[in-house]
N, C-alpha and C positions, 0 to 999 in steps of 0.2 A: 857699801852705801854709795850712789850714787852722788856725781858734785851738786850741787843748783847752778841752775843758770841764771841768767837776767830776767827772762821774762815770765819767769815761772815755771817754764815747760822744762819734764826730763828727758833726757835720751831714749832712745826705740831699745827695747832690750835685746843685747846682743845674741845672734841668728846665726848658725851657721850655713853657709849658702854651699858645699861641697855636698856633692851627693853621688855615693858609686855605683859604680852600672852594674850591680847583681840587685842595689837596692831598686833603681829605677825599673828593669824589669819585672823586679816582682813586684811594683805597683801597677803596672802596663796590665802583667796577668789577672792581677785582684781588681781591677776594673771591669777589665773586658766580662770575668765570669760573676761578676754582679751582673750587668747587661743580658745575660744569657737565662741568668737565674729568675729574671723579672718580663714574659712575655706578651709584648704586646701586639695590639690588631693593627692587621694589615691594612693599608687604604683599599689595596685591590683581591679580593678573596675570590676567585675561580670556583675552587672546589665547595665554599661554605653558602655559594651564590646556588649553583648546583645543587645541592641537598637539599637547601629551602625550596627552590622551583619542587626538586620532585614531590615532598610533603605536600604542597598546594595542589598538585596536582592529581595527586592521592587523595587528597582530602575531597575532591571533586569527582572522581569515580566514586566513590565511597556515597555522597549524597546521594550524586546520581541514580547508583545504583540500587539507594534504596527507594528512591520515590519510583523509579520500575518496577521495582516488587512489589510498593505496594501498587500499581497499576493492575498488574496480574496476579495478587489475590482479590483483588475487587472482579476482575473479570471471571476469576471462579468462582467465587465466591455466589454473584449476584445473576447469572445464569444471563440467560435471554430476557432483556426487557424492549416493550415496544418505543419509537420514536415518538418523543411527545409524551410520555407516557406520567412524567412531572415536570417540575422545573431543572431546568440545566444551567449551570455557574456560566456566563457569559466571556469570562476571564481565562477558560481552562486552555491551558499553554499545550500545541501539540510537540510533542519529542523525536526529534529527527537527527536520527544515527550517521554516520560515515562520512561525518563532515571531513573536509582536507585537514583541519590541525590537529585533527585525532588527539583531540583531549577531552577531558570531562565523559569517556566514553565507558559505557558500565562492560564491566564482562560479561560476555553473552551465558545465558542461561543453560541448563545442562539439557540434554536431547533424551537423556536413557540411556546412552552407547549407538545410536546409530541405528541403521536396518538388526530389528530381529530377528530371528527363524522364522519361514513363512507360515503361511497360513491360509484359509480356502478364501481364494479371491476370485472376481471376475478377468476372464483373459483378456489381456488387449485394453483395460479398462482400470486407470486408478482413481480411487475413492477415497474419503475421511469416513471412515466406520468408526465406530466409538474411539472416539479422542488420538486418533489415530491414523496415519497414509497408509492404504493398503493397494498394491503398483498392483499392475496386471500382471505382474510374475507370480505376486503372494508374498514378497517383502513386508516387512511391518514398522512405519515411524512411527516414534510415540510425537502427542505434541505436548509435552510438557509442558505446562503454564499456562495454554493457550484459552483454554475457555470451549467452549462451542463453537464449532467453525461455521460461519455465511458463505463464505467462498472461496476456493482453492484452485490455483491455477498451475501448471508447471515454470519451472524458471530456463531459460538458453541453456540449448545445447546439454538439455538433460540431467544441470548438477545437482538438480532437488525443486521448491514448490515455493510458494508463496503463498500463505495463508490468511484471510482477511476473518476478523474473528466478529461475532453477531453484537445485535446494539448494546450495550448496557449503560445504567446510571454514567460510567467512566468514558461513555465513547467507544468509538472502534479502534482497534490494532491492527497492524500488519510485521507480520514475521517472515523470516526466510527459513525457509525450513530446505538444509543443506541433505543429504542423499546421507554424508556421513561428516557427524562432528556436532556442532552447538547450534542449537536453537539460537537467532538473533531478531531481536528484535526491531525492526526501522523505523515506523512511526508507534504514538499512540496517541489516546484522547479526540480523535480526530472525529468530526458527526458524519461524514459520506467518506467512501473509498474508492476509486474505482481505477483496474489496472488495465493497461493495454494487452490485447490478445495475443502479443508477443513477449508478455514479459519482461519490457524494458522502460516503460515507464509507467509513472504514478500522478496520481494527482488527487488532492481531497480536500476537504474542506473542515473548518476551525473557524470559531467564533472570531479569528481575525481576517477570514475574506476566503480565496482558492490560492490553494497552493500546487506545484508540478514540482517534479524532480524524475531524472534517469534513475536506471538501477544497473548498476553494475558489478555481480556477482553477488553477495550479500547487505549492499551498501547503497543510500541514498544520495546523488550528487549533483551539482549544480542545480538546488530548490529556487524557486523563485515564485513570487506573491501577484497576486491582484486583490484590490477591493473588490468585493461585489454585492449587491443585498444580499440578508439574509433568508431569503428564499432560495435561493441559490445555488444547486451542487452540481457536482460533477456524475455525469453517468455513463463516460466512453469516452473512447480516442479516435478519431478522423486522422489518420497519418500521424502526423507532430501538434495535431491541436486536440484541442480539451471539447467534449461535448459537454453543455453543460444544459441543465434542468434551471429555466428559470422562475419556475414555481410549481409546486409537486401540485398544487390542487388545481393550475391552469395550465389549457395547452402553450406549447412555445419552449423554442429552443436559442441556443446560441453556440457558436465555438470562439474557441478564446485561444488563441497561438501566442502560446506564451514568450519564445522569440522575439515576439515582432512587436505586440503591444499590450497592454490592459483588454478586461475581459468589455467589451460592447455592445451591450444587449439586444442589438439589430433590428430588423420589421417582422421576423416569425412569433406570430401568435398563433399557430393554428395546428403544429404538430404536437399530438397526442403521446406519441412513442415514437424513435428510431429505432431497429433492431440490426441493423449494419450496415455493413457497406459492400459495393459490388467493383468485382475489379478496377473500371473506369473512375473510381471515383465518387460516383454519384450513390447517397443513401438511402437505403429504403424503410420509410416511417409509415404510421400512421396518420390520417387527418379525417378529417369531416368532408362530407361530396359538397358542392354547391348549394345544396338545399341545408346544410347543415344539422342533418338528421340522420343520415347513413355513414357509418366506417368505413372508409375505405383505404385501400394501400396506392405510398407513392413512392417515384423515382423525386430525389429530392437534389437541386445544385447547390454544392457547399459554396459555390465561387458566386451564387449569387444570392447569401443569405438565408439557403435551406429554404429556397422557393421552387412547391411542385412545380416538374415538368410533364410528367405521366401520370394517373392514376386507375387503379382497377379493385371495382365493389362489384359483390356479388355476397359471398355467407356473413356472417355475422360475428364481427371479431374482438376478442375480449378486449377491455383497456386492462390489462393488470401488466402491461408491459415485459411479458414472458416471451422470449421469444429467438431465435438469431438465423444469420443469414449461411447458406455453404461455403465454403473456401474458392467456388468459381464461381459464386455469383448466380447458381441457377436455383436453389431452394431456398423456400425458409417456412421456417418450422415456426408455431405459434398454437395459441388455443384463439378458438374460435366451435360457432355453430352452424349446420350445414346437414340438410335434409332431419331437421330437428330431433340432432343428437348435438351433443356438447364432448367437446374433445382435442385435440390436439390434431393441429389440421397443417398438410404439405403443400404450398403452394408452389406452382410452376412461375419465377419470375419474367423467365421470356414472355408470358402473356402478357405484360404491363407494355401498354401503346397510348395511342394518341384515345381524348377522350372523344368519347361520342359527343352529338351536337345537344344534347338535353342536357349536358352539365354530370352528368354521371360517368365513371369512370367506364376502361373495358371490362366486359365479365371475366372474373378471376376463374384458373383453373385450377380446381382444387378438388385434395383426398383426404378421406379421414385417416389417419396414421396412427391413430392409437388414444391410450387415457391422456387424458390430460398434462399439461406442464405444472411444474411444481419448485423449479428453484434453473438454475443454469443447464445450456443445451452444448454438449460438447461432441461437436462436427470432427470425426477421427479423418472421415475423408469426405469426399466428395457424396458420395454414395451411401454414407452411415452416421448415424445419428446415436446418441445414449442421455440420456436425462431421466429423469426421477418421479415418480407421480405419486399419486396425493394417500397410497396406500403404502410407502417407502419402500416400492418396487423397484426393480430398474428395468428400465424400458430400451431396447436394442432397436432400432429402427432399422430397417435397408431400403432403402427408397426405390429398389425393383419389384421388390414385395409389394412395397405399398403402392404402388401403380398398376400393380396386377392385382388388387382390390383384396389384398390380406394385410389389415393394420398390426403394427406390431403388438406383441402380447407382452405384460409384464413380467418378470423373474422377479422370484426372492434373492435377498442376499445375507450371505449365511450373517448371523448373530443381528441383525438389523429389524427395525420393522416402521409402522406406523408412530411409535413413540420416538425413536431414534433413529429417523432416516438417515440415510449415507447422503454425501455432497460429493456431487459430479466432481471432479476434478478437469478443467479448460484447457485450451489453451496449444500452443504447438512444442 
């Protein structure tokens, strides 16, 4: 029993304060392995930063790649519809592959396994025959997913094609169709297409204005925008600038260098059609003579707004804007009418000179070359021509033939016909 003190308060109860060092250790150790046993988060987690990014990142291939499938079950699904043909969602977002931070990118689509065993083709001549590139060797791509092809072009230095697929409800596609490997897809949804005859750039248009971009090897790069009305698409490349269609149901043109500035809709009111260009630069379109009554063809200056310099009438030539110019500049191949037949007519471009003094162009020199035109003319050389006519023949042109006054005749192609014509394949 402890004593009392004065003030009421007892003593602390006696403590002993010695403590030996086998005790003090294994308190040390029964600490530390509590601590160990109870783990907590790191301020800085590397690895657990890491694994969430790739999840997100997953998680957006994964979207992505479904809303492209469903793009191209819609494009199979709903075949060939015409433009205009209902209403079109004003909002529809185009999708453009191979951006630099290469994420959100879907895994390209399967091809079949590449080139099949051949099969009867034409020589010297690749085509899409039923949902498929058949080369001039007799190679066979399948295009899986693709839909019905509008137009096929080949890609640089021979690694495979470029395939633009026909209107539908969804808009049009553009795929890369590699020689050997995956089908990929680069845009979609887009209302116009149209590719350079080299293969290296694109340009299209989307309910949010015209767009460009490079292509290099299966990938879209460095895209860039302009407003423009909605009349407004793209139908060719001028060097590095955009030809563009500024109203399909009026004549008039524009180019638009996306480089340098927005698209500007210039003083050309009066070209009907371009159909290419001639070495120097200068294009050669369709327009109206002076009277405003007759077709005729001109040399046209891009540097000053796509105003004729030359023009030469004489037959009667279609506006359905079928048509392209040779690789030097001396042909161009078009439908027209001429000693009152209708068909697909050679004109000599050297004959475009200064106009005579009644306002009417120089008379054109021209041959009939054979049926009609029916979809793209694809110029192998100088001297030869191959496109498609309205019986899903294919037509082999020679242009020494045709000036010795034997228009080329149509061939069939095997498995093909009137219902399922083949698509020229372009392009160099």
């Amino acid at each position: 029993m402890s004593p009392h003190r004065g003030d009421n308060r007892t003593d602390a109860p006696t403590r002993p304060f010695h403590v030996t060092h086998d005790e003090l250790a294994r308190a040390v150790r029964q600490t530390f392995a509590q601590q160990v046993a109870e783990p907590r988060p790191l301020s800085a987690d590397p690895a657990g930063a890491a694994i969430r990014r790739a999840r997100r990142i997953q998680r957006k291939r994964t979207a992505t790649g479904l809303a492209l499938a469903a793009v191209a079950t819609v494009v199979v699904s709903t075949g060939v519809a015409q433009l205009g043909a209902g209403p079109r969602t004003p909002t529809r977002p185009t999708v453009v592959l191979g951006d630099p931070s290469n994420l959100a990118r879907p895994e390209p689509l399967p091809s079949g396994g590449g080139m099949l065993p051949k099969e009867p083709s034409v020589d010297g001549v690749d085509l899409v025959v039923d949902n498929a590139i058949v080369s001039g060797t007799g190679e066979r791509v399948p295009l899986t997913g693709i839909g019905p092809a509008e137009r096929a072009q080949r890609l640089p230095d021979g690694v495979g094609w470029l395939v633009t697929s026909g209107p539908t409800t969804a808009g049009r596609s553009l795929w890369a169709v590699p020689r050997r490997g995956a089908i990929q897809v680069l845009l979609a949804g887009a209302d116009a297409i149209t590719v350079a005859t080299d293969g290296r750039q694109v340009a299209w248009r989307d309910s949010d204005g015209l767009h460009a971009a490079g292509i290099v090897g299966t990938q879209l790069i460095s895209a860039v925008r302009t407003p423009a009305a909605e009349t407004a698409a793209p139908v060719g490349f001028v060097g590095n600038a955009v030809l563009v269609r500024l109203d399909e149901d009026r004549p008039g043109h524009a180019l638009w260098r996306p480089a340098v500035a927005p698209l500007a809709a210039g003083t050309d009111r009066t070209t009907l059609t371009i159909y290419g260009a001639l070495p120097d630069g200068r294009l050669v379109g369709q327009v109206p003579d002076k009277s405003g009554r007759e077709p005729c063809l001109a040399l046209l200056d891009p540097g000053r707004e796509l105003a004729p310099v030359h023009t030469g009438c004489g037959p009667t030539l279609a506006e359905d804007g079928l048509g392209a110019v040779s690789p030097d500049g001396r042909w161009l191949l078009l439908n027209g009418r001429t000693g009152g037949s209708a068909g697909a007519l050679l004109v000599d471009l050297n004959g475009l000179g200064a106009d005579k003094a009644d306002g009417h162009g120089k008379a054109l020199t021209v041959h009939r070359a054979g049926p009609a035109l029916t979809g793209a003319v694809d110029w192998s050389s100088a001297e030869d021509a191959t496109y498609v006519d309205a019986s899903g023949e294919l037509v082999r042109l020679s242009v020494k033939q045709v000036m010795a006054g034997e228009p080329a005749v149509p061939a069939q192609v095997p498995g093909v016909g009137q219902e399922n014509p083949p698509v020229v394949v372009t392009g160099s």
